[in-house]
C-alpha positions in Angstrom: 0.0 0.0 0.0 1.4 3.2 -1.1 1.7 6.5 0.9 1.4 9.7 -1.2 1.1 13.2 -0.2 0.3 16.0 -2.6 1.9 19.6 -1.5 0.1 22.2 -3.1 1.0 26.0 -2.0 -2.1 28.1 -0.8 -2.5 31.2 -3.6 1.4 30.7 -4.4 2.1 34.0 -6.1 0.0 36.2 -4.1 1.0 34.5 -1.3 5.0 35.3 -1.9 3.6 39.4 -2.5 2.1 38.8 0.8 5.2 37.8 2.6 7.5 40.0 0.8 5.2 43.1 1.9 3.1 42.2 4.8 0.6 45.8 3.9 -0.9 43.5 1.0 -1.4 40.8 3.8 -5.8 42.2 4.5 -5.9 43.2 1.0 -7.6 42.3 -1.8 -5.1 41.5 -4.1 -4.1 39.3 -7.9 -0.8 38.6 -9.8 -1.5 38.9 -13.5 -1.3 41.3 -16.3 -2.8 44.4 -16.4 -6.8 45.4 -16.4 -6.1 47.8 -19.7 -3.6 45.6 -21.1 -6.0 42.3 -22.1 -4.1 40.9 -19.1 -5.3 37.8 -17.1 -5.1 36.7 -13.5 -2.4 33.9 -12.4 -3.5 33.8 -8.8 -4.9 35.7 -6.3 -5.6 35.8 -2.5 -8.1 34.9 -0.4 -9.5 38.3 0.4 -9.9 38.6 -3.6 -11.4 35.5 -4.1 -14.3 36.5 -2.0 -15.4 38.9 -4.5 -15.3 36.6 -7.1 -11.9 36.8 -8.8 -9.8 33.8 -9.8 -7.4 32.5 -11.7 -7.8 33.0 -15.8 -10.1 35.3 -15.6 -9.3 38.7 -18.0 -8.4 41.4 -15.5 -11.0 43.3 -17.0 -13.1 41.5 -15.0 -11.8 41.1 -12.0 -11.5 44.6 -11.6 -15.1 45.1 -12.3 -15.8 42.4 -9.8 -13.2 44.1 -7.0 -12.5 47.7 -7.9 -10.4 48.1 -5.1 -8.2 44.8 -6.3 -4.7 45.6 -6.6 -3.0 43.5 -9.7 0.7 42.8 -9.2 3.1 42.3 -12.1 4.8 38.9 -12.2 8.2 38.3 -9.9 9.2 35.0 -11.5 12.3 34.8 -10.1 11.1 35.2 -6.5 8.5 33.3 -7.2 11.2 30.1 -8.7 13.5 30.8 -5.8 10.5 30.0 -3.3 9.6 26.6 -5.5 13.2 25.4 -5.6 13.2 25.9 -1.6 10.1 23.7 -1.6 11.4 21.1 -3.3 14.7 20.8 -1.3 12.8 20.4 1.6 10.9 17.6 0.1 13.9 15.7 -0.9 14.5 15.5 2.7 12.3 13.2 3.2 11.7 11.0 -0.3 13.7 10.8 -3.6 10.4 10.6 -4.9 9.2 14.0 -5.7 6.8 14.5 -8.5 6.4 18.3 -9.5 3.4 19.2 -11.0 4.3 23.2 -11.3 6.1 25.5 -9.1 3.5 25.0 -6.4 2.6 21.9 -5.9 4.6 18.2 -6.3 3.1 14.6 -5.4 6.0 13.1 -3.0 6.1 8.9 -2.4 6.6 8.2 1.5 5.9 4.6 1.6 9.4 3.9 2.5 10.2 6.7 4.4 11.9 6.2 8.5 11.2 9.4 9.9 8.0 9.4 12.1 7.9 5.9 11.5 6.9 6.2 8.4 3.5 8.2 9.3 2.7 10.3 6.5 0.3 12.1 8.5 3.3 13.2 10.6 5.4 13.8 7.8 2.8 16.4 5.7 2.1 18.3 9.2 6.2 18.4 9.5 6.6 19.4 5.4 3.7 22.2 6.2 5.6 23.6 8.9 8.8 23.6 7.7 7.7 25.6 4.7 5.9 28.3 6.9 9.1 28.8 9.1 11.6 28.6 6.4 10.0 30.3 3.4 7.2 32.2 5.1 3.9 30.8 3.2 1.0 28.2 3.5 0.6 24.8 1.9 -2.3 22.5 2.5 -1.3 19.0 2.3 -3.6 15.6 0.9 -2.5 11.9 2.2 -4.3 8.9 0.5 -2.7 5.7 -1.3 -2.7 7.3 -4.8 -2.3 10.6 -6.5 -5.8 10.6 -7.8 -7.0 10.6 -3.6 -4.3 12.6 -2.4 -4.4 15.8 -5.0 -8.1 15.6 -4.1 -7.8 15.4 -0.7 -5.1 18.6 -0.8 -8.1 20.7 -1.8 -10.2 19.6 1.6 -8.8 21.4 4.1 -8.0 24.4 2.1 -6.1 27.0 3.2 -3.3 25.7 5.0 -4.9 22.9 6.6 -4.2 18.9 5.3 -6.6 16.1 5.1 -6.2 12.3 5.1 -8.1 9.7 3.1 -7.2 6.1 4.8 -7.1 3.1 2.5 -10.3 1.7 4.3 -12.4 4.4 4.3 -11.4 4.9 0.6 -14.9 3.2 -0.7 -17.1 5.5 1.1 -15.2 8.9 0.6 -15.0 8.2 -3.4 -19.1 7.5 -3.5 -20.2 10.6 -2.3 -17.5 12.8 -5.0 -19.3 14.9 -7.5 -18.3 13.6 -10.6 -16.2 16.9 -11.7 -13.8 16.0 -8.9 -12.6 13.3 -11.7 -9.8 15.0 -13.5 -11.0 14.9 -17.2 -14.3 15.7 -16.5 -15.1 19.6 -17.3 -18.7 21.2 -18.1 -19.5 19.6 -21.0 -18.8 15.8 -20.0 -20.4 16.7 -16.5 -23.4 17.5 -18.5 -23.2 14.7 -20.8 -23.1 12.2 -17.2 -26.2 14.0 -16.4 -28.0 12.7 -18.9 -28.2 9.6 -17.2 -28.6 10.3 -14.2 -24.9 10.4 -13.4 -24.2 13.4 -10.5 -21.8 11.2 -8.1 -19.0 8.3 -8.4 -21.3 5.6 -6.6 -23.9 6.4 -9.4 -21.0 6.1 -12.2 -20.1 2.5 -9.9 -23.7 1.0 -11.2 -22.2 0.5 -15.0 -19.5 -1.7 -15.7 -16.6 -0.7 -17.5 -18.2 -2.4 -20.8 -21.1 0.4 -20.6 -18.5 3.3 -20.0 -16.1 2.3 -22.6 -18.5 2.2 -25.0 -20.4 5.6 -24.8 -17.2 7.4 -23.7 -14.1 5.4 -24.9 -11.3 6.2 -22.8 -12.6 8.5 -20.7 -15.5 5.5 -20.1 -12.3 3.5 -18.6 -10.9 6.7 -16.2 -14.6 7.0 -15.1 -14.9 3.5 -13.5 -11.7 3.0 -12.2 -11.6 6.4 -10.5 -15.2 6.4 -9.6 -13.7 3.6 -7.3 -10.4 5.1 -5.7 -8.2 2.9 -8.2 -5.4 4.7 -9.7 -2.1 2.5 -9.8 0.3 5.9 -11.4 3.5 5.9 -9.4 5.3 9.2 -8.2 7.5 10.1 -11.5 10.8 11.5 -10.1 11.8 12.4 -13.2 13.1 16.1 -12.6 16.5 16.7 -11.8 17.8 18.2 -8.2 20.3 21.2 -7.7 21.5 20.6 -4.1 21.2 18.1 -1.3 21.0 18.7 2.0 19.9 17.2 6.0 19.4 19.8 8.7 18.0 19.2 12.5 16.0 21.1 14.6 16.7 21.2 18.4 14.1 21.0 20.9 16.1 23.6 22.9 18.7 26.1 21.2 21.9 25.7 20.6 23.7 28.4 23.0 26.8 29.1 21.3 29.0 28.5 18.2 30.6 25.1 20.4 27.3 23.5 20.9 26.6 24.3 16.8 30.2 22.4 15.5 29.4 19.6 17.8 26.2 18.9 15.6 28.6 19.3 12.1 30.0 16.0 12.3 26.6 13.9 12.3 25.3 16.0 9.9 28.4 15.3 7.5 28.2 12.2 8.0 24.6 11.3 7.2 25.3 14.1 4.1 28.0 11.7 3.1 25.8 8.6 3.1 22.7 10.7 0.9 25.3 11.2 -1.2 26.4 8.3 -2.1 22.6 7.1 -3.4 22.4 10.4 -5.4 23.2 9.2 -9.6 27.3 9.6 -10.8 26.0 12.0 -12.9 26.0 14.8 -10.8 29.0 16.5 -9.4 29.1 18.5 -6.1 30.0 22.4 -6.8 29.5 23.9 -3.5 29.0 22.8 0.4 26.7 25.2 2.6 25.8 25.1 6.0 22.2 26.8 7.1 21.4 28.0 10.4 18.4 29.4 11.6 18.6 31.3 14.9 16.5 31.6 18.3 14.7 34.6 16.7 13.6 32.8 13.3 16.0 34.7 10.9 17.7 32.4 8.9 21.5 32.6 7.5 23.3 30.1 4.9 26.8 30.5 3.0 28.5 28.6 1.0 31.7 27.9 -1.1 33.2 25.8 -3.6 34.2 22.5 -3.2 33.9 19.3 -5.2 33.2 16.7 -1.8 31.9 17.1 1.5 34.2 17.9 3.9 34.1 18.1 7.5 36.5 20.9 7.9 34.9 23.1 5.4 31.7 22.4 6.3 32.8 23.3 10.2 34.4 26.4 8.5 31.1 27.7 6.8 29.8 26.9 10.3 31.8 29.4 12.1 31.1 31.8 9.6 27.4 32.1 9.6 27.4 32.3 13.3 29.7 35.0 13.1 27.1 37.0 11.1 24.6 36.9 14.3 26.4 35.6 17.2 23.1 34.4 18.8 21.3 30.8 19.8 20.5 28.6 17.4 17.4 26.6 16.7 18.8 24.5 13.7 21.5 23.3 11.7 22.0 22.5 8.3 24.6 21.0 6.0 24.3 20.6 2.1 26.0 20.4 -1.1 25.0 22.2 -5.0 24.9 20.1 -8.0 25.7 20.8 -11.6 23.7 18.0 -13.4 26.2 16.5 -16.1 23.1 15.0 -17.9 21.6 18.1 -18.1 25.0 19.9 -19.6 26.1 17.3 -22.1 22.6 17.6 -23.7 22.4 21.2 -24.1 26.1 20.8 -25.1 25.2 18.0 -28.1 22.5 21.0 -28.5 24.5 23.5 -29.5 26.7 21.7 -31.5 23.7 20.6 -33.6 22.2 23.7 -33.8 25.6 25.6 -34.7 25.9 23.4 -38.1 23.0 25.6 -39.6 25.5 28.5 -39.2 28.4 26.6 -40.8 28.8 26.8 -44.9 29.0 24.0 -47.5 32.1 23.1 -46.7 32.0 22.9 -43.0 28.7 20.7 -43.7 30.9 18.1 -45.9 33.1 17.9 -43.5 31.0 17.0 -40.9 29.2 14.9 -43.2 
């Protein structure tokens, strides 16, 4: 039986406004494009939402809906920098992390130790992490497949998580509206209607012969969803940039002695992550995070090519130096550069650069 959670931020762009400038935090406000520009919305908060506004919808509109609705240009990079932060933490805890976008990512616990392998515990940990370190809400979904669990992140929304247990799986999926099937939009929600098709325990009274045939492959989806069955695994097929294993103390570290005491157990269980982590990546840089007693977090780094335990007790030093006050965790990582990654856009270019070269170059390579 697996254990998936789906992470999905709460109003991710607005939300990283919102932290960035804490005014915006009671007002009504949307990233998007502009309202005399044809511009749409991306996202918005929850103050905006209660108007009416959502995502997609021309900013036109939500103007006329919210006149006092403040539309923020885009901040990509802040808004990648947040994601990539998001997903480090997740690899903390599985190798199997399944982005979906910036803001949200399916992760596969069912081996994981910590909590004993709860991954109740280990969403409600994930959530907080993410508040303290990047400063925003995600609402969390547990259940035994994706289908369940990106479904049951949209329960306990905002910031809250929800779990669907594999026996009470039967009995959740009966009572779903049909249009919480993904595939299913207005007009096949209207075509189920038709016959008398508003829930997944009425789709359960046709076999899959019945579905198949009025709605080919959707027919299929339909009846196995319509019963909780979805065998897709967790696709860990995106690359990381860094690894990295922290700790939290119950009680603050007092001073820079009790911090290096911590490195070399940190080091070491960095070392051993490493060593499952592909031969196609090669470590760039160690960096040691701390976060002290009053939440404000500090991390440098510096080149290297392996981890080290006297460079990593180095960096240490260093970022205590910078605030020379108790400290409420430690971390210890190393950056990546993904050879994969630069031998394909390096057989890239070198394809792409014949179109430049002239007949003769062409022969040659010919």
């Amino acid at each position: 039986m697996r254990k998936i959670i789906h992470c999905d931020a709460d109003c991710f762009f607005a939300a990283i406004e919102m932290r960035d400038d804490p005014s915006l935090v009671h007002r009504p406000i949307a990233v998007g494009g502009s309202s005399d520009r044809r511009g749409v919305i991306s996202t918005c908060n929850y103050e905006a939402r209660r108007y009416g506004v959502h995502s997609a919808m021309p900013s036109s509109t939500a103007k006329r809906l919210c006149p006092d609705l403040l539309i923020l240009p885009t901040r990509m990079d802040a808004y990648r920098e947040a994601s990539a932060k998001m997903r480090e933490i997740f690899y903390e805890y599985t190798e199997l992390v399944e982005p979906l976008s910036l803001d949200e990512a399916f992760l596969d616990v069912s081996d994981a130790k910590v909590h004993r392998g709860s991954a109740t515990l280990i969403a409600q940990e994930i959530r907080q992490r993410i508040k303290d370190e990047i400063g925003i809400t995600v609402s969390a979904g547990i259940a035994p497949n994706k289908f369940l669990a990106k479904i049951a992140s949209d329960w306990n929304k905002p910031n809250g998580q929800f779990v669907i247990p594999p026996e009470q799986v039967p009995a959740f999926v009966a009572q779903l509206p049909v249009k919480k099937i993904y595939g299913v939009g207005k007009a096949m929600a209207n075509k189920l209607a038709e016959m008398n098709i508003f829930t997944c325990s009425d789709i359960q009274k046709f076999s899959i012969f019945d579905l198949t045939q009025r709605y080919g492959q959707m027919g299929s989806r339909l009846y196995h969803l319509s019963r909780g069955i979805d065998d897709r695994q967790v696709t860990a097929d995106r690359r990381r940039k860094s690894l990295s294993v922290e700790n939290t103390f119950a009680q603050d570290l007092p001073t820079l002695h009790h911090c290096l005491r911590e490195i070399p157990a940190l080091s070491q269980q960095l070392a051993i992550r490493l060593r499952r982590v592909d031969d196609d990546y090669k470590v760039v840089k160690l960096f040691v995070k701390l976060k002290f007693s009053d939440f404000s977090i500090t991390t440098i780094e510096r080149s290297a090519t392996a981890v080290s335990l006297m460079e990593l007790q180095s960096l240490c030093e260093e970022a205590y130096g910078r605030k020379n006050s108790p400290v409420r965790l430690v971390g210890v990582g190393i950056r990546f550069i993904d050879l994969r990654e630069n031998n394909s856009f390096f057989q890239l270019e070198l394809f792409n650069s014949e179109k430049h070269f002239g007949q003769t170059e062409r022969a040659i390579l010919r």
